[in-house]
Each structure stands twice: as structure tokens, then as C-alpha cells.
PDB file of N, CA, C and O in Angstrom, chain B, residues numbered from 101:
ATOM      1  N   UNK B 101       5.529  31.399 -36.120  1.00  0.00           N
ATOM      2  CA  UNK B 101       6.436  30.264 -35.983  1.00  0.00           C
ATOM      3  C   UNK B 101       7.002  30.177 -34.561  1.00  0.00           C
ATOM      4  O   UNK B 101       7.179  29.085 -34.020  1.00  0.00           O
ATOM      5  N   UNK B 102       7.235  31.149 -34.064  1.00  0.00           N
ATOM      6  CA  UNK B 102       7.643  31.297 -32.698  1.00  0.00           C
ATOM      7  C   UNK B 102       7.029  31.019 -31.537  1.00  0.00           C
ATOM      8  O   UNK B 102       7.652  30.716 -30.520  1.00  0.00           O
ATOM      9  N   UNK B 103       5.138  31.141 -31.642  1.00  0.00           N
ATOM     10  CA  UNK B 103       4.704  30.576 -30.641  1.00  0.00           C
ATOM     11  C   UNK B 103       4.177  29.177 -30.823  1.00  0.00           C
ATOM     12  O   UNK B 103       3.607  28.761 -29.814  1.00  0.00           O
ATOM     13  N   UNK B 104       4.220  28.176 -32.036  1.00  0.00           N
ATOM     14  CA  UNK B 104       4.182  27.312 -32.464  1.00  0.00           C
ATOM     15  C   UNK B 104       5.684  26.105 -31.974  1.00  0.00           C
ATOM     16  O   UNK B 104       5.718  24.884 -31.822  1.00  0.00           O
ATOM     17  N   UNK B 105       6.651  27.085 -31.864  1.00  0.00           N
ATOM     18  CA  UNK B 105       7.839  26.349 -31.408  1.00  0.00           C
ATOM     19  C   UNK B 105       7.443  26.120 -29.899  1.00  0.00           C
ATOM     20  O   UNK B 105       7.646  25.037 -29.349  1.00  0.00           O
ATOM     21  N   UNK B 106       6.698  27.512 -29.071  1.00  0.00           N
ATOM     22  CA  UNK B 106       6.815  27.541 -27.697  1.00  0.00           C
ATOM     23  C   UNK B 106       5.764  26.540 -27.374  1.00  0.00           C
ATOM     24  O   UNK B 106       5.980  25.729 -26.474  1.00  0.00           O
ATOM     25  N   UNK B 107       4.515  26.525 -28.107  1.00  0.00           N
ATOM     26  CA  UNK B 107       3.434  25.166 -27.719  1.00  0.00           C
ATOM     27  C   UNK B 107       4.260  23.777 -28.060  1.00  0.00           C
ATOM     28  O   UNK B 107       4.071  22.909 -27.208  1.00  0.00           O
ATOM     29  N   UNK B 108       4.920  23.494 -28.873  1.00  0.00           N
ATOM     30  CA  UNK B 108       5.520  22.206 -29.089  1.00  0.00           C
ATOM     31  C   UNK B 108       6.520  21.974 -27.888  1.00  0.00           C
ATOM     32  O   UNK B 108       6.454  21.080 -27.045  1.00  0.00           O
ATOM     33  N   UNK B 109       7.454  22.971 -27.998  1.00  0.00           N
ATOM     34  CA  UNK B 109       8.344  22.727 -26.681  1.00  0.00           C
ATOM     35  C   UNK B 109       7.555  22.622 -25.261  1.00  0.00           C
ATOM     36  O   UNK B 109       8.215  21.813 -24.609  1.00  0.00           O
ATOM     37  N   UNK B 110       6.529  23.029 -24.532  1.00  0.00           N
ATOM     38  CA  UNK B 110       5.726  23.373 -23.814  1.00  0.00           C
ATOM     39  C   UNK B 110       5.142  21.278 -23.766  1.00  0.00           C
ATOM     40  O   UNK B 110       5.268  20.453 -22.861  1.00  0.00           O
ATOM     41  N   UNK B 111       4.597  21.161 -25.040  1.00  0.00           N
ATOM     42  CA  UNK B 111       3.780  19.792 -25.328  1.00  0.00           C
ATOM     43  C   UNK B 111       5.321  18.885 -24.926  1.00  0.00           C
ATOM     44  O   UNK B 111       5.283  18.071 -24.004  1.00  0.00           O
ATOM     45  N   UNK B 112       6.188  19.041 -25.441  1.00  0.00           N
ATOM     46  CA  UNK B 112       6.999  17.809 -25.011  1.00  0.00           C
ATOM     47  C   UNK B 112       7.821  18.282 -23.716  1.00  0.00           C
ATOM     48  O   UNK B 112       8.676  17.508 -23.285  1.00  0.00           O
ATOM     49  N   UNK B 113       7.656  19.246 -23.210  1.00  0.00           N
ATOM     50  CA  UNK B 113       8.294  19.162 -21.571  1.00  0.00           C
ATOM     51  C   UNK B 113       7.368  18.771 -20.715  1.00  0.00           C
ATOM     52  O   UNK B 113       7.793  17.950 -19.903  1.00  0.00           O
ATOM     53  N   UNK B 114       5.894  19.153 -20.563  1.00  0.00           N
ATOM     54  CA  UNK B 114       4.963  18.694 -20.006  1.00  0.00           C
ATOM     55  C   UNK B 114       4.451  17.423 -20.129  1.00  0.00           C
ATOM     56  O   UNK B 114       3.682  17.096 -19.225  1.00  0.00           O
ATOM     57  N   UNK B 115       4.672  16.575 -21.038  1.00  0.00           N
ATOM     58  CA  UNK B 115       4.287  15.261 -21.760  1.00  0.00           C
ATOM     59  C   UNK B 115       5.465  14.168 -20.462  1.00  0.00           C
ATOM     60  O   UNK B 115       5.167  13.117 -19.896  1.00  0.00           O
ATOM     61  N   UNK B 116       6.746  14.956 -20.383  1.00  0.00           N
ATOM     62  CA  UNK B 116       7.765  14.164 -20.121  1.00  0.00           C
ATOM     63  C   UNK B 116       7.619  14.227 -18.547  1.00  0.00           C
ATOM     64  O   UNK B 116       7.819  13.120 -18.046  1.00  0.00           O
ATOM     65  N   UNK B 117       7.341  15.160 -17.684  1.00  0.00           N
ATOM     66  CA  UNK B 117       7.133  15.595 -16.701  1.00  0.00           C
ATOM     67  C   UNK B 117       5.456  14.664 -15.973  1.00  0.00           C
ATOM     68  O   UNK B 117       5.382  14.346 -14.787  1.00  0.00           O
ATOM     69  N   UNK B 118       4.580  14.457 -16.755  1.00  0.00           N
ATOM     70  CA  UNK B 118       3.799  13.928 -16.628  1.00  0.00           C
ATOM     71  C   UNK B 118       3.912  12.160 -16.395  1.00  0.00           C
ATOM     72  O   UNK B 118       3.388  11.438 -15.547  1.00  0.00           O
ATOM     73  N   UNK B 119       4.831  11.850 -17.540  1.00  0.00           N
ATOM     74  CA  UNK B 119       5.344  10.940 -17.290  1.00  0.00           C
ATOM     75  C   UNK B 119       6.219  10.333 -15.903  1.00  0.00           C
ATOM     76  O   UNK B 119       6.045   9.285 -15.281  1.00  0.00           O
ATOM     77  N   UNK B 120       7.044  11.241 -15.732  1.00  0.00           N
ATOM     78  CA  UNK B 120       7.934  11.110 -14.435  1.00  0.00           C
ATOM     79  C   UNK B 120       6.876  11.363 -13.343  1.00  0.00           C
ATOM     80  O   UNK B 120       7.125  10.951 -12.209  1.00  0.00           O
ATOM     81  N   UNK B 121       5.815  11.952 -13.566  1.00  0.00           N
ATOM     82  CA  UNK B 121       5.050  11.768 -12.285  1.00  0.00           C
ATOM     83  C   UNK B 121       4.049  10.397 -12.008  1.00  0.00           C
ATOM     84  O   UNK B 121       3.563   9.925 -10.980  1.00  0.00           O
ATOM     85  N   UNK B 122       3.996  10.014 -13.412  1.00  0.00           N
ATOM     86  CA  UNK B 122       2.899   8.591 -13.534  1.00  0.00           C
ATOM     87  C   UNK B 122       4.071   7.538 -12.628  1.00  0.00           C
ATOM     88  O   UNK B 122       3.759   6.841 -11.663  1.00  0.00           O
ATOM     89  N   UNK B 123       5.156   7.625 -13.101  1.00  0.00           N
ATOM     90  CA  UNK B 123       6.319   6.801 -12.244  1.00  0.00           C
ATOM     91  C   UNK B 123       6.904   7.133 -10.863  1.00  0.00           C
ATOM     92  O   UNK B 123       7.665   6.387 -10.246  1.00  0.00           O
ATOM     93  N   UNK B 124       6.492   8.266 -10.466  1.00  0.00           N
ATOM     94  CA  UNK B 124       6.397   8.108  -8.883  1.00  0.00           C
ATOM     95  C   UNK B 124       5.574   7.927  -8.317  1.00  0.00           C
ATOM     96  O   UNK B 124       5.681   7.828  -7.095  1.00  0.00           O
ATOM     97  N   UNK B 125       4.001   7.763  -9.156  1.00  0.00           N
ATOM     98  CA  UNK B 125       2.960   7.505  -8.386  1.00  0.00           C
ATOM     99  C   UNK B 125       2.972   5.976  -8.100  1.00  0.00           C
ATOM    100  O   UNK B 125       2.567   5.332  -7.132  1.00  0.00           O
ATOM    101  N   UNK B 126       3.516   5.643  -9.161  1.00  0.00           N
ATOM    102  CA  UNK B 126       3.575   3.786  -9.245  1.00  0.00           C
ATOM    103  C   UNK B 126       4.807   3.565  -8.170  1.00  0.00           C
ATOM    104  O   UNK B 126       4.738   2.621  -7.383  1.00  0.00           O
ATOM    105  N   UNK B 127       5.769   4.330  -8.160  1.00  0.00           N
ATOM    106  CA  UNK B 127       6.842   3.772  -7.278  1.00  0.00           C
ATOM    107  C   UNK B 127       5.796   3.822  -5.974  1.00  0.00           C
ATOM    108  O   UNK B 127       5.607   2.809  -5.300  1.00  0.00           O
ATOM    109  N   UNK B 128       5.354   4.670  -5.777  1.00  0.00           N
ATOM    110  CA  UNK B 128       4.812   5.323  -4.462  1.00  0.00           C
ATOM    111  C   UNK B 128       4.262   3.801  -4.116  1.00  0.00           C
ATOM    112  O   UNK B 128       4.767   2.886  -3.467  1.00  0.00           O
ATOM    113  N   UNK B 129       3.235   3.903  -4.700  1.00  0.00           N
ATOM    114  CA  UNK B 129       2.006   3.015  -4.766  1.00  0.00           C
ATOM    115  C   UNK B 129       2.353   1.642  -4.486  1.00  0.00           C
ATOM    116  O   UNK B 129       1.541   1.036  -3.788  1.00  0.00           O
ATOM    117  N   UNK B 130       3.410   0.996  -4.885  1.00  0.00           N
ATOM    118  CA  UNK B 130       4.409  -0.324  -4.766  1.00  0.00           C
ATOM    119  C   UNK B 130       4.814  -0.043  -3.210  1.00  0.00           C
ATOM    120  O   UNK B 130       4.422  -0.823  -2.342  1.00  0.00           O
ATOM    121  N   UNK B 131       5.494   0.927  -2.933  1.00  0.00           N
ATOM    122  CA  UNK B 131       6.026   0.809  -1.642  1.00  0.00           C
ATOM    123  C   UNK B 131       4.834   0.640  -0.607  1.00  0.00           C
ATOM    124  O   UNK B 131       4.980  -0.033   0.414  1.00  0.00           O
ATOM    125  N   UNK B 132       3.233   1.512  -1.034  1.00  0.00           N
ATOM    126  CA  UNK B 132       2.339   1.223  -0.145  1.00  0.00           C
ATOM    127  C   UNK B 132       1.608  -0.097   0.321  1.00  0.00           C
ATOM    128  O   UNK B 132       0.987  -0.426   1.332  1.00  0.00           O
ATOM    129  N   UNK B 133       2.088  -0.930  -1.304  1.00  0.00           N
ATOM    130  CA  UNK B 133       1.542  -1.797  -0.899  1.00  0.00           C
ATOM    131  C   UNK B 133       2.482  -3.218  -0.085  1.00  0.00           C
ATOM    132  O   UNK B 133       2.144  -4.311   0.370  1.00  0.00           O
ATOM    133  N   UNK B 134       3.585  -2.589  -0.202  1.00  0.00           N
ATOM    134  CA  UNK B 134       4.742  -3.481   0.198  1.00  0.00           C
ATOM    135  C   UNK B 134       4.711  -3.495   1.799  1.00  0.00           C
ATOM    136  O   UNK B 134       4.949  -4.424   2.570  1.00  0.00           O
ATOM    137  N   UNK B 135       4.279  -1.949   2.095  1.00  0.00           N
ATOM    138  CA  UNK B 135       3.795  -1.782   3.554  1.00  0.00           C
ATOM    139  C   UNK B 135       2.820  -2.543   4.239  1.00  0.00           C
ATOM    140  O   UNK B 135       2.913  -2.941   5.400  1.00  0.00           O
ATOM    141  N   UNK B 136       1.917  -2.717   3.487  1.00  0.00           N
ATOM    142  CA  UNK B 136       0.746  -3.476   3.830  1.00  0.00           C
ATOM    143  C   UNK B 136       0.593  -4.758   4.216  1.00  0.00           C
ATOM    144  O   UNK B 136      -0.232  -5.288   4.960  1.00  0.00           O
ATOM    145  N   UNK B 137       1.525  -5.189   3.590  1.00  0.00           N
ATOM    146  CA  UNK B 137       2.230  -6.707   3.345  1.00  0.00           C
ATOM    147  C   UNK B 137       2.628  -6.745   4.388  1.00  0.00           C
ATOM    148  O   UNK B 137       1.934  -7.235   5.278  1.00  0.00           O
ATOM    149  N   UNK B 138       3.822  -6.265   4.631  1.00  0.00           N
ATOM    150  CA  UNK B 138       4.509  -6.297   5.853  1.00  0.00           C
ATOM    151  C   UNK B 138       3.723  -6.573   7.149  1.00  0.00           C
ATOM    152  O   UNK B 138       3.909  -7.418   8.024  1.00  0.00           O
ATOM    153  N   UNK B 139       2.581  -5.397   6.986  1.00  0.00           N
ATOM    154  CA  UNK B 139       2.107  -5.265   8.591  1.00  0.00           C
ATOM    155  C   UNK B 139       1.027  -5.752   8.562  1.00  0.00           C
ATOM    156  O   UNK B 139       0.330  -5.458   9.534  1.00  0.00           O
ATOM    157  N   UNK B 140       0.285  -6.823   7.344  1.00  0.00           N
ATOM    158  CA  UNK B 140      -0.409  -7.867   7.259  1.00  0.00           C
ATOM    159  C   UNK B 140       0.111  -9.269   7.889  1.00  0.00           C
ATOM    160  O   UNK B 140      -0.611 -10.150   8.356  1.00  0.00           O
ATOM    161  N   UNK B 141       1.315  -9.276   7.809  1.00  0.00           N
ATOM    162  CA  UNK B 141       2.154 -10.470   7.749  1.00  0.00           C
ATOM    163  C   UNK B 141       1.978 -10.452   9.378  1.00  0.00           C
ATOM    164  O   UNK B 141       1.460 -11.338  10.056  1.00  0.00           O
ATOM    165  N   UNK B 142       2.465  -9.383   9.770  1.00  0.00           N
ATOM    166  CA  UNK B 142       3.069  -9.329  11.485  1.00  0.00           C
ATOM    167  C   UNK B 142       2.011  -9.236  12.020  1.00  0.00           C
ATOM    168  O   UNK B 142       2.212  -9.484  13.209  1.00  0.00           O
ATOM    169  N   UNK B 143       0.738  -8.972  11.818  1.00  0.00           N
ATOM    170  CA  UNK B 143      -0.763  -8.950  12.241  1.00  0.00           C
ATOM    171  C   UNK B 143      -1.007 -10.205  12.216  1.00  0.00           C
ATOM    172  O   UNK B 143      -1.841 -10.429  13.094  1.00  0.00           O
ATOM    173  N   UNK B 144      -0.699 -11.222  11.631  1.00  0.00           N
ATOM    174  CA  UNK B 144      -1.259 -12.555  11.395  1.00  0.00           C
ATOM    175  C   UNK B 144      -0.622 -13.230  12.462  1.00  0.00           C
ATOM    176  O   UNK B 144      -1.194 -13.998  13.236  1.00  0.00           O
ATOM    177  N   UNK B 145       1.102 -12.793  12.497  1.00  0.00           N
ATOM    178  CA  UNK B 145       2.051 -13.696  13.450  1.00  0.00           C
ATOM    179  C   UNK B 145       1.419 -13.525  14.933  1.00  0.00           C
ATOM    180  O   UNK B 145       1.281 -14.441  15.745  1.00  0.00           O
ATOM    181  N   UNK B 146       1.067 -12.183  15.120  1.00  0.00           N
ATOM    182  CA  UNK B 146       0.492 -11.460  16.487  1.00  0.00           C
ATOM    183  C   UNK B 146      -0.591 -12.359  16.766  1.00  0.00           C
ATOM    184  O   UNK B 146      -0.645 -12.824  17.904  1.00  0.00           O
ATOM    185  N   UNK B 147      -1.640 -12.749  15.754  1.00  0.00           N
ATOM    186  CA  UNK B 147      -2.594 -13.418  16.000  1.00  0.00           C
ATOM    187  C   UNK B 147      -2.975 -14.888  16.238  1.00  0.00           C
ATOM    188  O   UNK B 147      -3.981 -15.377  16.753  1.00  0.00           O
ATOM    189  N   UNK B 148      -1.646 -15.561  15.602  1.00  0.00           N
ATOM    190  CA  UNK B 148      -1.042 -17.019  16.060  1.00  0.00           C
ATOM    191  C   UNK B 148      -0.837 -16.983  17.298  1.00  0.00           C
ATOM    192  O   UNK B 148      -1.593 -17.614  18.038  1.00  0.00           O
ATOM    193  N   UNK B 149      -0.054 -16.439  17.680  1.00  0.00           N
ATOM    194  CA  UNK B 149       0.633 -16.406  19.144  1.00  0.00           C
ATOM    195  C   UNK B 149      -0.722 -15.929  20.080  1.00  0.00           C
ATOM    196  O   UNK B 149      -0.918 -16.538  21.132  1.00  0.00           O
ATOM    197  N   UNK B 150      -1.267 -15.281  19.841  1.00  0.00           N
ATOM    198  CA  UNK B 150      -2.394 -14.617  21.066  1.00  0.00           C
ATOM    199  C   UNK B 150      -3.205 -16.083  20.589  1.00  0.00           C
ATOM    200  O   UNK B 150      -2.818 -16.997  21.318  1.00  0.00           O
ATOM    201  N   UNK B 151      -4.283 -16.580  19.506  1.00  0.00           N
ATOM    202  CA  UNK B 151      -4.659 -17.317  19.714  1.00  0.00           C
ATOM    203  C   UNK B 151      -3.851 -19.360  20.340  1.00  0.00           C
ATOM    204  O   UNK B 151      -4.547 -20.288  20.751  1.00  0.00           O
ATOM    205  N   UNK B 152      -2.692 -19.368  20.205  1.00  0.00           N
ATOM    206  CA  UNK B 152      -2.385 -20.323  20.858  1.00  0.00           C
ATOM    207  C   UNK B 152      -2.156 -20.150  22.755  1.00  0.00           C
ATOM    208  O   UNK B 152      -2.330 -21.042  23.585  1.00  0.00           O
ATOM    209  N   UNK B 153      -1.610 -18.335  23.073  1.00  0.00           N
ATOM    210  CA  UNK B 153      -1.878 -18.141  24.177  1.00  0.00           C
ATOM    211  C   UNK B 153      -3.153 -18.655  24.846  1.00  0.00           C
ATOM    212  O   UNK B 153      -3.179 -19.393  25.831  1.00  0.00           O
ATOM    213  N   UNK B 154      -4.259 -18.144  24.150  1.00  0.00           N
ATOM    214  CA  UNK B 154      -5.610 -18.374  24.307  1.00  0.00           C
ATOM    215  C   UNK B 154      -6.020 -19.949  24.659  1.00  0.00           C
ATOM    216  O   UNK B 154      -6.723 -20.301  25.607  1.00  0.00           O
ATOM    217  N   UNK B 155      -5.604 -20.529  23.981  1.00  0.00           N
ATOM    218  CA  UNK B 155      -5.749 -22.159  23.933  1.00  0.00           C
ATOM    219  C   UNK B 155      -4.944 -22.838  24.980  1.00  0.00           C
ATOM    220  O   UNK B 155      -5.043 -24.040  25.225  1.00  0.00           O
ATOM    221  N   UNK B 156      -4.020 -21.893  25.681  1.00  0.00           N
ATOM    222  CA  UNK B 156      -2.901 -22.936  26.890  1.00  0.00           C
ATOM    223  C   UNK B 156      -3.960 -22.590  27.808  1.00  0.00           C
ATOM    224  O   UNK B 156      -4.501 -23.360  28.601  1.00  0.00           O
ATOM    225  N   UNK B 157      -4.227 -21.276  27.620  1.00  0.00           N
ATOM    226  CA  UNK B 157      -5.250 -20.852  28.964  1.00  0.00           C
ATOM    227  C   UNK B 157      -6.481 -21.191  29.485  1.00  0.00           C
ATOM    228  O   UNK B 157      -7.150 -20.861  30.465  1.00  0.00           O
ATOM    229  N   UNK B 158      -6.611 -22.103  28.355  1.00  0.00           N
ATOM    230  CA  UNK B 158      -8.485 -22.240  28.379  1.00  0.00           C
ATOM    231  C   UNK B 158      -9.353 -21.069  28.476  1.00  0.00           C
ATOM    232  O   UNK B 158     -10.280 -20.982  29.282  1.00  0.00           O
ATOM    233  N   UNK B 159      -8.982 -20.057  27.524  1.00  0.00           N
ATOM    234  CA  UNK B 159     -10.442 -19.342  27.226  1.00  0.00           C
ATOM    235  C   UNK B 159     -10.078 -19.271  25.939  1.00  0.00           C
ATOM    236  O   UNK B 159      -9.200 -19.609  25.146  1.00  0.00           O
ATOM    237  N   UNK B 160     -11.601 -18.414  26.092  1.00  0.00           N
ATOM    238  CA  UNK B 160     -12.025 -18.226  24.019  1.00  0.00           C
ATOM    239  C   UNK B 160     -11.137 -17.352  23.789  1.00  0.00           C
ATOM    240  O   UNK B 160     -10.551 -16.823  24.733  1.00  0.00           O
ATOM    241  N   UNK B 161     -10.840 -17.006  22.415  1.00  0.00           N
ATOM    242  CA  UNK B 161     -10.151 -16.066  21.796  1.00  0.00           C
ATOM    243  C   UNK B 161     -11.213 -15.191  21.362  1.00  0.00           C
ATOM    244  O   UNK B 161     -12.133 -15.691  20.715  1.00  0.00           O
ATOM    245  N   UNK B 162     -11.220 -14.149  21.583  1.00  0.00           N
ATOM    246  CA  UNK B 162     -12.320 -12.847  21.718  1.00  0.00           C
ATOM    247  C   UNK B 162     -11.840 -12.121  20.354  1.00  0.00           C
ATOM    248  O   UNK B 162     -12.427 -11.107  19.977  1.00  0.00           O
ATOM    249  N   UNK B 163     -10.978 -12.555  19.771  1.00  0.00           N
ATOM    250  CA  UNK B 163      -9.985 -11.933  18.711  1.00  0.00           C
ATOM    251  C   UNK B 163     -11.099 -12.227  17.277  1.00  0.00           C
ATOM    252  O   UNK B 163     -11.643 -11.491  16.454  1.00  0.00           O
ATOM    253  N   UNK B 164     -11.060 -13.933  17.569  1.00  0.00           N
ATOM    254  CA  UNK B 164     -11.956 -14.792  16.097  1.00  0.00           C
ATOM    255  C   UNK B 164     -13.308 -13.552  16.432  1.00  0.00           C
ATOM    256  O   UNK B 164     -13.561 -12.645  15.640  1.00  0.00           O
ATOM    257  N   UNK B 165     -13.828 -13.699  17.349  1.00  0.00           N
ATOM    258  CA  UNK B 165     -15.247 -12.837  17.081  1.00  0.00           C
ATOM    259  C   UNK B 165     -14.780 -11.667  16.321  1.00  0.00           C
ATOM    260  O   UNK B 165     -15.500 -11.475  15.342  1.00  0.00           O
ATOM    261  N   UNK B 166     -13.803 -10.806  16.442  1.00  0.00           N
ATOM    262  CA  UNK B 166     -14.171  -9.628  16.050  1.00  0.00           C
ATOM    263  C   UNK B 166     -13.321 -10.119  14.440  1.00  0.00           C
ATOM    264  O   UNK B 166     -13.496  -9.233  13.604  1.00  0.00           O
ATOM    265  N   UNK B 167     -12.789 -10.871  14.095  1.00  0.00           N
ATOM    266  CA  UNK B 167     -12.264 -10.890  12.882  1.00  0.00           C
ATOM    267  C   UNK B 167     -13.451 -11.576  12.314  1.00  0.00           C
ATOM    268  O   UNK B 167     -13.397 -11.959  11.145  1.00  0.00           O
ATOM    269  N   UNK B 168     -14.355 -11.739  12.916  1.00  0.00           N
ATOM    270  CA  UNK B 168     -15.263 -12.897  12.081  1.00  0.00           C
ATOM    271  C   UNK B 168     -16.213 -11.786  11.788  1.00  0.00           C
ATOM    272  O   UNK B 168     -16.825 -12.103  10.768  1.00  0.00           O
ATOM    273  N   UNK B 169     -16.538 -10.829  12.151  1.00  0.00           N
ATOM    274  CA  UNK B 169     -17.808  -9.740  12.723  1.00  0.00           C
ATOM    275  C   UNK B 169     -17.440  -8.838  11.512  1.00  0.00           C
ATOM    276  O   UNK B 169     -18.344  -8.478  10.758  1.00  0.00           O
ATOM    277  N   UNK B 170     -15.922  -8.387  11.249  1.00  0.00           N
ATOM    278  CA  UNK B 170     -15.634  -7.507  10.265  1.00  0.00           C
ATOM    279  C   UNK B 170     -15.651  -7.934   9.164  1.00  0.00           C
ATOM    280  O   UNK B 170     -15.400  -7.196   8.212  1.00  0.00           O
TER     281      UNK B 170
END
């Protein structure tokens, strides 16, 4: 009876612990993608501005090739 208590207790501390880790992987995982966002966003703004630079100056934007290439 005693090591029957210790596998049950064992099954529901590890069960709960498992859990709390499935929820920091998801927190994690949210913030990574929140990152991404972010420095998707400011990659795009960077790329407005260089390609309208591009266009006062009269040359090509060397930028479209390589975004077009990847």
C-alpha cells in the first residue's frame, strides 16, 4: 500500500509539473513570436524608407533583387 501511495503521489506531482512546463513553453513560444512581429514590422518600415530613398535618387533598389531571390 505504501509504494502504491508513492507511485500515485509521484503520478500526480509529475502530471502537474508537466503541465506547468507545457505553459511555459506556450508562454515562451507567444513571446517568440511576438518578437518576430515586431522585428518583421521594423524590417518592412526600414525597407519603405530605403526603397523610397532609392527612388529620389534614381537608382534601382538592389534590396527588391535580393527579397525577390529568397
Amino acid at each position: 500500500d505504501n509504494q502504491k501511495k508513492f507511485y500515485e503521489d509521484a503520478l500526480n506531482q509529475t502530471k502537474g509539473e508537466i503541465q506547468e512546463l507545457e505553459n511555459q513553453i506556450q508562454e515562451e513560444l507567444a513571446a517568440v513570436k511576438q518578437k518576430i512581429a515586431d522585428l518583421q514590422a521594423a524590417q518592412k518600415a526600414a525597407r519603405q524608407m530605403y526603397d523610397a530613398a532609392c527612388m529620389r535618387l534614381g537608382i534601382p533598389n538592389d534590396l527588391e533583387e535580393e527579397s525577390s531571390q529568397g
